[in-house]
C-alpha positions as CSV (number, residue, x, y, z in Angstrom):
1,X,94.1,99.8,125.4
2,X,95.4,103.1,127.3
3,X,97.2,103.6,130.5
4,X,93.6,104.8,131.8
5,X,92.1,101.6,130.3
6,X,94.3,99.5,132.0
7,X,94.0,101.3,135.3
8,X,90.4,101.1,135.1
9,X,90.2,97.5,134.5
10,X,92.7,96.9,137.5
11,X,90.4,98.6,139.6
12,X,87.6,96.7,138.4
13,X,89.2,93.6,138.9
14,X,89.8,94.7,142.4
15,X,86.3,95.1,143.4
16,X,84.9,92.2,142.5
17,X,87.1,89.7,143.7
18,X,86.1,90.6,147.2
19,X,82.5,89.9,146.2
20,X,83.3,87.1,143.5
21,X,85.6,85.3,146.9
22,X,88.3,82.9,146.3
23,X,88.8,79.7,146.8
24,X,92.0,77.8,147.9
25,X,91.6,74.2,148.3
26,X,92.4,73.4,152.5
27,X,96.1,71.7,151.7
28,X,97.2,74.9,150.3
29,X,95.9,77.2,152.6
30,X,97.3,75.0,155.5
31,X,100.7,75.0,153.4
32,X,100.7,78.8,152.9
33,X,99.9,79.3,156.8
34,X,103.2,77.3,158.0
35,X,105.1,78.9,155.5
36,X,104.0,82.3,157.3
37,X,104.3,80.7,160.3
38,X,108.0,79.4,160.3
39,X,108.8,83.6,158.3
40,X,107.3,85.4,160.9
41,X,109.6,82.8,163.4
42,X,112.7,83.5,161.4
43,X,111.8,87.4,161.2
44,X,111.7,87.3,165.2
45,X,114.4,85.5,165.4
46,X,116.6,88.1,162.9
47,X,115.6,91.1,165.2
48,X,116.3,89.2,168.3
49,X,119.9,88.7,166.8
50,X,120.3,92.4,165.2
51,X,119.5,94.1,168.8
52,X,122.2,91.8,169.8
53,X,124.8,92.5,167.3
54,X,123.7,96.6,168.0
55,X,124.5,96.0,171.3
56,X,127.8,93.9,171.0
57,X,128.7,96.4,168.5
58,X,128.1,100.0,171.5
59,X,130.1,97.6,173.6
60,X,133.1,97.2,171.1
61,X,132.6,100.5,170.4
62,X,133.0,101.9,174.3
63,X,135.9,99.3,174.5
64,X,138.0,100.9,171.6
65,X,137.0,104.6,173.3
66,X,138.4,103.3,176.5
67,X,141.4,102.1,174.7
68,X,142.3,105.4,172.7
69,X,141.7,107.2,176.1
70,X,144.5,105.3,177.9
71,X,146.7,105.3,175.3
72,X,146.5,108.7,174.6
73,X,147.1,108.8,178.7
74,X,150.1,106.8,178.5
75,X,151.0,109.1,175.5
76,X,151.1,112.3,178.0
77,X,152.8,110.6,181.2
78,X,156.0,109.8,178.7
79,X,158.4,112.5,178.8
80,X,158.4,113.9,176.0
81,X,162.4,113.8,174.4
82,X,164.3,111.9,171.4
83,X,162.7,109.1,170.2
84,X,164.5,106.5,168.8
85,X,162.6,104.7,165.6
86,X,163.3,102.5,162.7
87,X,166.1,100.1,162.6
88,X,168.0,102.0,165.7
89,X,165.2,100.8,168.1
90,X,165.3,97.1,167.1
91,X,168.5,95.5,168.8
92,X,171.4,94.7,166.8
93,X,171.7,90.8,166.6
């Protein structure tokens, strides 16, 4: 059978099940409902904890910024002159 064959019997399919109903025995339905019951909990409960990490994160964020300013503060009030670096600023033991 075609593409188009196929497609049409899909769509076929789709129609009458509405009409045709189905039936789930009660145990399963019960069984599928707290299934979607404890997802939809532990979906809630995943956005609850990513606004939280989005937040913690824009705090760490502003925290670093604050750093960099100071340092680049501190960075302007030193004198500016020779600096000594490598194995001449560790003392000699």
């Amino acid at each position: 059978m075609k593409a188009a064959g196929w497609g049409l019997l899909v769509m076929a399919a789709g129609m009458f099940a509405p009409v045709a109903g189905c039936y789930v025995p009660k145990s399963q339905l019960v069984n599928f409902e707290t299934t979607n019951r404890v997802l939809a909990e532990q979906n809630r409960a995943q956005l609850v904890e990513i606004e939280n990490l989005k937040a913690h994160s824009r705090q760490t964020e502003d925290q670093l910024i604050r750093a960099e300013q100071e340092l680049a503060a501190r960075d302007q009030a030193v004198p500016k002159g020779p600096r000594i670096t490598g194995d001449l600023a560790r003392p000699s033991q």
